[in-house]
TIDO-713285 format. One record per residue (C-alpha): residue number from 0; residue in one letter; y, z, x. Coordinates in nm, 3 decimals. Each point is the difference from the previous one (the first is absolute). Example, Ala and Ser with C-alpha at 12.3 -4.5 7.8 and 13.67 -1.06 7.14 Angstrom:
   nr  rest        Y        Z        X
    0     a   -0.450    0.780    1.230
    1     s    0.344   -0.066    0.137
This chain:
   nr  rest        Y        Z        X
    0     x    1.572   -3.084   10.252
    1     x    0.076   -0.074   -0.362
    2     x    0.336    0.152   -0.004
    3     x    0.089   -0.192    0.300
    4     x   -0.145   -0.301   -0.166
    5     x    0.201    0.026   -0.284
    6     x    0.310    0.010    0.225
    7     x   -0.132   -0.244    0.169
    8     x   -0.202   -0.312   -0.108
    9     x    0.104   -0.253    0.216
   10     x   -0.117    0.188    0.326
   11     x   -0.275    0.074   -0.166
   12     x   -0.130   -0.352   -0.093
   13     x    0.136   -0.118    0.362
   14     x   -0.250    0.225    0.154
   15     x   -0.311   -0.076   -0.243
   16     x    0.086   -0.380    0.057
   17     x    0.025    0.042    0.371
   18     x   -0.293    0.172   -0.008
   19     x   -0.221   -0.297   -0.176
   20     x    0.152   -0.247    0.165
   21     x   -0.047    0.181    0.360
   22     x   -0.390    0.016   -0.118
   23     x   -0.030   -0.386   -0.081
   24     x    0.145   -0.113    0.335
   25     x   -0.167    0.224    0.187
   26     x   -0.370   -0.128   -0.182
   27     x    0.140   -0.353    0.061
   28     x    0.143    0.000    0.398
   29     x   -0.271    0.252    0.089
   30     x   -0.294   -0.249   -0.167
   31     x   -0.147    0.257   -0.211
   32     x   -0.031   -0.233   -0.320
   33     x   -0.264   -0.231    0.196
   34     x   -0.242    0.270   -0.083
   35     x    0.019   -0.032   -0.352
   36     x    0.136   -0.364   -0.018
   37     x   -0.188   -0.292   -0.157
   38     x    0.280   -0.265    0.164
   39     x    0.043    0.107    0.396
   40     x    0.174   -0.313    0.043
   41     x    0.255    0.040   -0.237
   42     x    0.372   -0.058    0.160
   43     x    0.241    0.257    0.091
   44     x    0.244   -0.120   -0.221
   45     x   -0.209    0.042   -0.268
   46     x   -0.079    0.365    0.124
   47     x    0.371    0.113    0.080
   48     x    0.063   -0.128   -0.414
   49     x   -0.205    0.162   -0.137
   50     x    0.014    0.314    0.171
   51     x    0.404   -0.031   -0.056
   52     x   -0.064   -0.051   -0.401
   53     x   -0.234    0.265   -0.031
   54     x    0.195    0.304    0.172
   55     x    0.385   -0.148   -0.037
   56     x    0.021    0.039   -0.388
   57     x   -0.158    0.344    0.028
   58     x    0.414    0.105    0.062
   59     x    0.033   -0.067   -0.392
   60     x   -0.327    0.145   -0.164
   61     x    0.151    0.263   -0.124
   62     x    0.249   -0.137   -0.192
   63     x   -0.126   -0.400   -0.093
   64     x   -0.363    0.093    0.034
   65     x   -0.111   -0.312   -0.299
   66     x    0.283   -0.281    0.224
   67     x   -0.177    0.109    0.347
   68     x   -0.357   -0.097   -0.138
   69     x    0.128   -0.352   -0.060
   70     x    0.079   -0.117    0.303
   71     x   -0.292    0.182    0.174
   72     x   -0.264   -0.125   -0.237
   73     x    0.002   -0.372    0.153
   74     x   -0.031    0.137    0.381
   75     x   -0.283    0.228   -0.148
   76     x   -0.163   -0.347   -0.157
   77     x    0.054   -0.161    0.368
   78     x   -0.144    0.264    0.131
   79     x   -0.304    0.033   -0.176
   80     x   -0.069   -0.390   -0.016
   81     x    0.046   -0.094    0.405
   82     x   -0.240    0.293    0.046
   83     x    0.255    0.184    0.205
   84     x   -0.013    0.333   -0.160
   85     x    0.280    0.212    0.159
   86     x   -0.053    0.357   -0.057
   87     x    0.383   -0.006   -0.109
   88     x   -0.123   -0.130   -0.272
   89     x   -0.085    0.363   -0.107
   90     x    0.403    0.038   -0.081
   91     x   -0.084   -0.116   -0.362
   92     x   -0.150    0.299   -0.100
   93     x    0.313    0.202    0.111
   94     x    0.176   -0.257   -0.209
   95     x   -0.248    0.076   -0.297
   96     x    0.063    0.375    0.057
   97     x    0.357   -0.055   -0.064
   98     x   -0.014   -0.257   -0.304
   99     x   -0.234    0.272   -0.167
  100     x    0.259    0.298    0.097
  101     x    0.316   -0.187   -0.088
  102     x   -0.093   -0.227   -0.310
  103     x   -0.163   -0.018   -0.326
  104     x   -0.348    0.011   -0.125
  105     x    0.046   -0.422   -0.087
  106     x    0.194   -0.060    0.372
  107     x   -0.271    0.149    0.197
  108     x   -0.318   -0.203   -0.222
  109     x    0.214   -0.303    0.094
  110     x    0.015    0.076    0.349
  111     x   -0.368    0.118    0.020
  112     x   -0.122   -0.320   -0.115
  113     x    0.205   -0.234    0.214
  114     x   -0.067    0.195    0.269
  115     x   -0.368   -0.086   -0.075
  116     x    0.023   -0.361    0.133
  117     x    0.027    0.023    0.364
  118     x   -0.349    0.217   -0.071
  119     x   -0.127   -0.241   -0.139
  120     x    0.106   -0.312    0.237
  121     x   -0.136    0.237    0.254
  122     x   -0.338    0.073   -0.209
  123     x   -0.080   -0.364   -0.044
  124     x    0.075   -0.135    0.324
  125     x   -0.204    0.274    0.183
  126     x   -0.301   -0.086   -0.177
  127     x    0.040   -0.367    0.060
  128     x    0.003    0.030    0.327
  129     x   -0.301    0.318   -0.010
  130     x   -0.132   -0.162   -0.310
  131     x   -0.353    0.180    0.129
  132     x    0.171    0.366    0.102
  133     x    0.198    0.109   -0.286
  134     x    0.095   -0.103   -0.366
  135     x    0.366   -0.021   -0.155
  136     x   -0.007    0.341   -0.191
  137     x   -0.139    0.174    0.360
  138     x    0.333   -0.087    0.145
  139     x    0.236   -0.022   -0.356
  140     x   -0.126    0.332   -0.149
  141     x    0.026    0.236    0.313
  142     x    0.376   -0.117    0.005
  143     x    0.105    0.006   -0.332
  144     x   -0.121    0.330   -0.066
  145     x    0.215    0.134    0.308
  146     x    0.312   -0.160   -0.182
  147     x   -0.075    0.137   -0.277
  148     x   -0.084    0.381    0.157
  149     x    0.364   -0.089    0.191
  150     x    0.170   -0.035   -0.377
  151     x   -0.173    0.327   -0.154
  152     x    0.086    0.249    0.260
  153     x    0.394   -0.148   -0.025
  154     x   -0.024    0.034   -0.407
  155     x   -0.120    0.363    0.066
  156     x    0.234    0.066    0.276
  157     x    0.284   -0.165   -0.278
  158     x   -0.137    0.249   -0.214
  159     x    0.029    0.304    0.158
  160     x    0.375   -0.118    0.115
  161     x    0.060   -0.039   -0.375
  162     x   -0.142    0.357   -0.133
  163     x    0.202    0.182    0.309
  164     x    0.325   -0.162   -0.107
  165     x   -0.128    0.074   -0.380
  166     x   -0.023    0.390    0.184
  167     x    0.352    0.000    0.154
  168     x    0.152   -0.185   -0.303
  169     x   -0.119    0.313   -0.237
  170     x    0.081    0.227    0.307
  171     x    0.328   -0.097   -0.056
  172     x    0.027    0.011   -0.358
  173     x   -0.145    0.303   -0.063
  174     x    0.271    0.208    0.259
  175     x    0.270   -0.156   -0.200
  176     x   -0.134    0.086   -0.315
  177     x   -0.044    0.347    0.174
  178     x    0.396   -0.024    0.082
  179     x    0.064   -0.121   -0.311
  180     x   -0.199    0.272   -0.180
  181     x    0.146    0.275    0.223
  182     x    0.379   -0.079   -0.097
  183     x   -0.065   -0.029   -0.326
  184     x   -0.209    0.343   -0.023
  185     x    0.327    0.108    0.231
  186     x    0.221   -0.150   -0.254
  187     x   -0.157    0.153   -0.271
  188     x   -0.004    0.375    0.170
  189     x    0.351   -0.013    0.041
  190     x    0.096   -0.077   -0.349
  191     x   -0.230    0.275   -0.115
  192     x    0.182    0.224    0.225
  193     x    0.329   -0.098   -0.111
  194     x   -0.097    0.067   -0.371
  195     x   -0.117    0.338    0.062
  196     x    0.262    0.082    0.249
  197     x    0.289   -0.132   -0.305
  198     x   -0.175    0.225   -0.259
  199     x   -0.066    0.297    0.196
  200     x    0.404   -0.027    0.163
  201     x    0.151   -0.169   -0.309
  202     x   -0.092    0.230   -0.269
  203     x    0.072    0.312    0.221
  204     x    0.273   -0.095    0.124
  205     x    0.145   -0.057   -0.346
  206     x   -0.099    0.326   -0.115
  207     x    0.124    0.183    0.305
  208     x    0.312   -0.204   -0.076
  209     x    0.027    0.088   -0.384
  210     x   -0.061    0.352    0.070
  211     x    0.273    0.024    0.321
  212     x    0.213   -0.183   -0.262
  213     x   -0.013    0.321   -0.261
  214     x   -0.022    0.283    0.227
  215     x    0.333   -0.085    0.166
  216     x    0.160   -0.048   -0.359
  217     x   -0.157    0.330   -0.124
  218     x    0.075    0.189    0.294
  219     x    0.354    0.146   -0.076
  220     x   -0.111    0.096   -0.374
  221     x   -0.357    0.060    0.023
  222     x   -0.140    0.096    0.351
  223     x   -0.295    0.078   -0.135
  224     x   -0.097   -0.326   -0.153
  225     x    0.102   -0.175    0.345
  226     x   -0.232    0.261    0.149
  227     x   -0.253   -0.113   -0.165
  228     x    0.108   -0.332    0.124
  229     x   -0.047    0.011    0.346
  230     x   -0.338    0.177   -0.099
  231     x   -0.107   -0.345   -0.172
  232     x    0.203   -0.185    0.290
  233     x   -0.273    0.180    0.273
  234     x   -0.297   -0.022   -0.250
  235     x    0.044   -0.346   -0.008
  236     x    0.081   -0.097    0.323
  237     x   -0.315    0.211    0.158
  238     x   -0.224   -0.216   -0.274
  239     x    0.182   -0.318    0.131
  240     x   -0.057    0.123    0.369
  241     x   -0.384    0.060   -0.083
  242     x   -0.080   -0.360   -0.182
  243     x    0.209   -0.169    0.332
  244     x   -0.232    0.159    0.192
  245     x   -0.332   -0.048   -0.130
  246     x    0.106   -0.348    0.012
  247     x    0.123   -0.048    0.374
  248     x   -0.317    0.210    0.089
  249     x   -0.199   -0.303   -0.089
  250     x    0.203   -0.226    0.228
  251     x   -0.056    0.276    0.305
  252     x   -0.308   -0.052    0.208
  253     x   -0.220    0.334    0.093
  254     x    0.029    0.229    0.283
  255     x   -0.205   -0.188    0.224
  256     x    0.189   -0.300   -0.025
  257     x   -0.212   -0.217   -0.197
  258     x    0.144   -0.187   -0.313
  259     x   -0.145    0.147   -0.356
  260     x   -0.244   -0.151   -0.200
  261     x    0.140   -0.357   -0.176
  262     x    0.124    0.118   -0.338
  263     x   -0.104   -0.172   -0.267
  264     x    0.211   -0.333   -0.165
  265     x    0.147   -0.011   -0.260
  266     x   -0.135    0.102   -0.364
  267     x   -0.243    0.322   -0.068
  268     x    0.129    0.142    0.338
  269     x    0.344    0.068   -0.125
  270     x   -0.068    0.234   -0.192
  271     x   -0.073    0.226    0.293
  272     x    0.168    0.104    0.288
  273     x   -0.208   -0.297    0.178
  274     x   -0.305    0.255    0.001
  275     x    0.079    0.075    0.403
  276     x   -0.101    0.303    0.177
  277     x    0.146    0.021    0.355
  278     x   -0.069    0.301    0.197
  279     x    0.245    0.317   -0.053
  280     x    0.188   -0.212   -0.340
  281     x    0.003    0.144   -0.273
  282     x   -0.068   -0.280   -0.287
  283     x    0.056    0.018   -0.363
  284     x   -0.069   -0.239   -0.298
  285     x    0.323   -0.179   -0.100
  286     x    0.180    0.064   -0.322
  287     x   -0.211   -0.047   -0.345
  288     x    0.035    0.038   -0.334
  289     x   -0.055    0.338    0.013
  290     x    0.336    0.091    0.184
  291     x    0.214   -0.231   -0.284
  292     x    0.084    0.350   -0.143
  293     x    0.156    0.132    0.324
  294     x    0.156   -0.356    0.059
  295     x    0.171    0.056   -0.330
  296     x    0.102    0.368    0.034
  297     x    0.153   -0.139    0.327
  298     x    0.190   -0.235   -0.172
  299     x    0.127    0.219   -0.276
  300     x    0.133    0.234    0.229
  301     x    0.244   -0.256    0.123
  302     x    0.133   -0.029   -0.309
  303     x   -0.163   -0.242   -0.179
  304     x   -0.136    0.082   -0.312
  305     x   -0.377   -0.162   -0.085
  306     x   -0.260    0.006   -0.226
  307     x   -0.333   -0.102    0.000
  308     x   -0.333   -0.131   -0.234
  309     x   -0.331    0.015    0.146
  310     x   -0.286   -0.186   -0.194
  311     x   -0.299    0.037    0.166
  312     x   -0.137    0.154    0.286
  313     x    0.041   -0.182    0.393
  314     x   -0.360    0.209    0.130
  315     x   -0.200   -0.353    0.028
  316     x    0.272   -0.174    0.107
  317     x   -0.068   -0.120    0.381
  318     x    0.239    0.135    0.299
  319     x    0.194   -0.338    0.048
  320     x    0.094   -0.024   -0.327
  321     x    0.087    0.361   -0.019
  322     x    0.268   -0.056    0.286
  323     x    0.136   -0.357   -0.166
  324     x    0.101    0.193   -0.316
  325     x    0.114    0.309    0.141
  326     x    0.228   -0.255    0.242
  327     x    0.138   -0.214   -0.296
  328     x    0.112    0.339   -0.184
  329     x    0.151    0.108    0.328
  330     x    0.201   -0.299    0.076
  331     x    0.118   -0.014   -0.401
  332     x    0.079    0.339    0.000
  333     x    0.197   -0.006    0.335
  334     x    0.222   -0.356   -0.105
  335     x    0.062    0.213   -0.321
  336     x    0.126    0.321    0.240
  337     x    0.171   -0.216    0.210
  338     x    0.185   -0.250   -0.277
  339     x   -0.055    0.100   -0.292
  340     x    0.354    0.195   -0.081
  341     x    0.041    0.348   -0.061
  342     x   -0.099    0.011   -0.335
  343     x   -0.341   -0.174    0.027
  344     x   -0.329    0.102   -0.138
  345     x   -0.308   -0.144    0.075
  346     x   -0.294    0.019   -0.123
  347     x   -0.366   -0.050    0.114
  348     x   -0.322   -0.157   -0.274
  349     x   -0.346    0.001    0.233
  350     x   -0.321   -0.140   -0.225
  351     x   -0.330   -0.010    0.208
  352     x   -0.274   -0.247   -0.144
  353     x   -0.363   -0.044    0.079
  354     x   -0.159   -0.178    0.325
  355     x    0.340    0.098    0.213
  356     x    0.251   -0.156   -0.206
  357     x    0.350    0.173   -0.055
  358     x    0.284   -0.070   -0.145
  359     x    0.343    0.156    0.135
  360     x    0.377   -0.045   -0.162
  361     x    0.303    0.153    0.152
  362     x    0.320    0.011   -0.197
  363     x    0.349    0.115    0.027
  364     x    0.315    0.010   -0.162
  365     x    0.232   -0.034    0.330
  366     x    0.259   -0.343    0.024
  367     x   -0.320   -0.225    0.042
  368     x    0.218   -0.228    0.211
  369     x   -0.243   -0.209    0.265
  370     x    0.281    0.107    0.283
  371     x   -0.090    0.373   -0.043
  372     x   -0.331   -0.117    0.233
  373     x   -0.279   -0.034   -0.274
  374     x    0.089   -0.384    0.060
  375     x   -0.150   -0.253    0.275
  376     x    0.239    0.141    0.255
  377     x   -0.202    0.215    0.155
  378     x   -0.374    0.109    0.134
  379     x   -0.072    0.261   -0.298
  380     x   -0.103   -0.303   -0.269
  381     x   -0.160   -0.182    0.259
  382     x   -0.236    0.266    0.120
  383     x   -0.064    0.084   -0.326
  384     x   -0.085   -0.349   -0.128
  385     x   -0.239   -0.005    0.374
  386     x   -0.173    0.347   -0.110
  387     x   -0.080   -0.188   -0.368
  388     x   -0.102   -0.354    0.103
  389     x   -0.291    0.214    0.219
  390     x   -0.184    0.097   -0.333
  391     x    0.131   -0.345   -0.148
  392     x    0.238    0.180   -0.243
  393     x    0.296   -0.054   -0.080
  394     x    0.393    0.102   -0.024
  395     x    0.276   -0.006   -0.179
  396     x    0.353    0.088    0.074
  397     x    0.312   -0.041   -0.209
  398     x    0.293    0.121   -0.174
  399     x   -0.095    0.134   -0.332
  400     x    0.228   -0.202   -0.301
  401     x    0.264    0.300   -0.035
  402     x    0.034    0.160    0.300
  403     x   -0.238    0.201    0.238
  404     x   -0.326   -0.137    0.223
  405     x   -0.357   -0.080   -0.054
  406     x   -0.252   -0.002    0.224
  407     x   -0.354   -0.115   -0.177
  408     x   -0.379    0.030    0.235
  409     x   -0.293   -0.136   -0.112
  410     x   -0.336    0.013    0.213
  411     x   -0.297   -0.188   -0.185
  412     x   -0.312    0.128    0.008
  413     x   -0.212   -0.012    0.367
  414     x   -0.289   -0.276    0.060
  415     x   -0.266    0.106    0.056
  416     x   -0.145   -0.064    0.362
């Protein structure tokens, strides 16, 4: 009935107008108010009036409840003062129920106390006429504290519309913040794919590329050396197959068709493989600190020559942090493989300090031209700059003042929780 209500309103108000005004002439033409009247001789014109100005302006209650009092107030006076006391009198109270639904606090005191002085007309002339049955407050007190029952149930019926609106409003709200919040964590998982998919691809790629590269030159004068270059070519690749894996296994759901367990966001969780265990996958930590030596070896067996300083020891340092470090070196290492001329050396300066701070340079002596990719061109400086803004660190990347590249990490220490 609501719904259709609110499509609506018009047939709506017809039929609650019809309905009062069906009720008035039928207490009028069937003689029903000479039971209760103190006038029996008052006129039918008088009768068909005021029955008409009590039901009529019932059409508009809903919307001009406070203008529809007006006019009915002086039939309500009439009324009370010739004694004829129509029972469609009553209509004010439906009035009142409306003025206390639709208007303010002020609007409906107004209308409460004008609304007061047919009562009272009607108080004072009853007990001049029954001066020896009843007093003014017997008849004024009854009736004002009806009106004024009438206006508290339509406050608390105003109320309750309110707080269910309140309900649907933060209903609303909160699915799309839940939309929001769900694009933005899907957002978020994508770019965090993309970086590890760039580092894991990019750097192997490059090796696979540098070492395809020297075999085929070295394979009419030394077969050997390009046999040992399709060994590296298949070592690498099968480590490049197994870190693609463990990361699309994440992404997989389990044999029973259910979706994994939510990996964690961003932050401490990166430095795992998102900590997942589906059924039958095999799962393993991603890279660390620990596996910078074999990331090197990897990288000097293409070709290019580096050397390293250690000060310090990485044992305390958290997972996440592990992996940002061990992904900065990576991504240096590979622009240096990849650009950095045939003549390049690089070399590699790690310092670990207390509370989880570390300190990382990476420098080369290739062109150290921003088109050989260590520029803005491209997604290796961006996710690196993403993996150090986590740990609010920061990165620098530029060409050094002769020639070559540097590539300078700093993690501050962590706050502590």
């Amino acid at each position: 009935m609501r719904a259709f209500d609110r499509r609506h309103p018009l047939l709506w108000d017809v039929l609650v107008t019809g309905f009062f005004v069906t009720a008035a002439f039928t207490d009028v033409l069937g003689g029903g108010w000479r039971y209760i009247t103190q006038n029996p001789q008052a006129p039918a014109w008088l009768l068909v009036t005021l029955s008409l100005g009590f039901t009529v302006p019932l059409l508009w209650r809903r919307t001009h409840p406070v203008a529809i009092l007006l006019p009915m107030l002086p039939l309500a006076v009439v009324n009370a003062w010739t004694g004829t006391d129509l029972q469609s009198s009553l209509t004010l109270l439906v009035v009142t129920f409306n003025i206390a639904l639709h208007t303010g606090l002020r609007t409906l005191l107004a209308s409460y106390a004008i609304t007061l002085i047919p009562i009272v007309v009607d108080g004072f002339r009853n007990a001049t006429e029954q001066a020896a049955d009843q007093s003014p407050d017997q008849t004024i007190v009854p009736q004002a504290t009806r009106l004024a029952m009438v206006a508290i149930v339509g406050i608390s019926y105003r109320t309750r519309q309110e707080y269910l609106a309140s309900l649907v409003e933060r209903a609303a709200q909160l699915e799309v913040e839940r939309d929001q919040q769900a694009r933005l964590a899907t957002a978020a998982e994508r770019t965090r794919i993309a970086r590890e998919m760039h580092d894991i691809i990019g750097h192997n790629l490059s090796v696979i590329t540098s070492l395809a590269d020297g075999g085929s030159y070295a394979a009419a004068k030394n077969p050997e050396r390009a046999a040992q270059a399709l060994t590296a070519i298949g070592t690498t690749s099968r480590q490049a197959l197994g870190e693609l894996r463990r990361l699309l296994d994440v992404l997989r759901t389990d044999p029973s068709g259910t979706e994994p367990p939510e990996a964690e966001p961003l932050g401490p969780a990166l430095g795992l493989s998102v900590g997942l265990e589906a059924p039958g996958v095999e799962m393993a930590p991603q890279p660390s600190l620990t596996d910078l030596d074999h990331l090197i070896e990897g990288v000097r067996s293409a070709g290019l020559p580096v050397r390293t300083t250690i000060h310090g020891y990485a044992t305390a340092l958290p997972p996440g942090r592990q992996l940002t470090v061990y992904r900065v070196i990576q991504e240096a290492l590979t622009n240096t493989l990849k650009h950095g001329g045939p003549d390049a050396t690089s070399t590699v300066s790690v310092s670990y300090g207390n509370g989880g701070a570390v300190t990382a340079t990476v420098t080369d002596t290739g062109r150290g031209s921003t088109a050989n990719g260590n520029g803005t061109g491209g997604r290796g400086l961006t996710g690196m700059r993403e993996r150090t803004a986590l740990y609010g660190g920061t990165l620098e990347s530029g060409p050094l003042p002769d020639h070559g590249w540097r590539v300078h990490l700093h993690l501050p220490e962590e706050t502590p929780q």
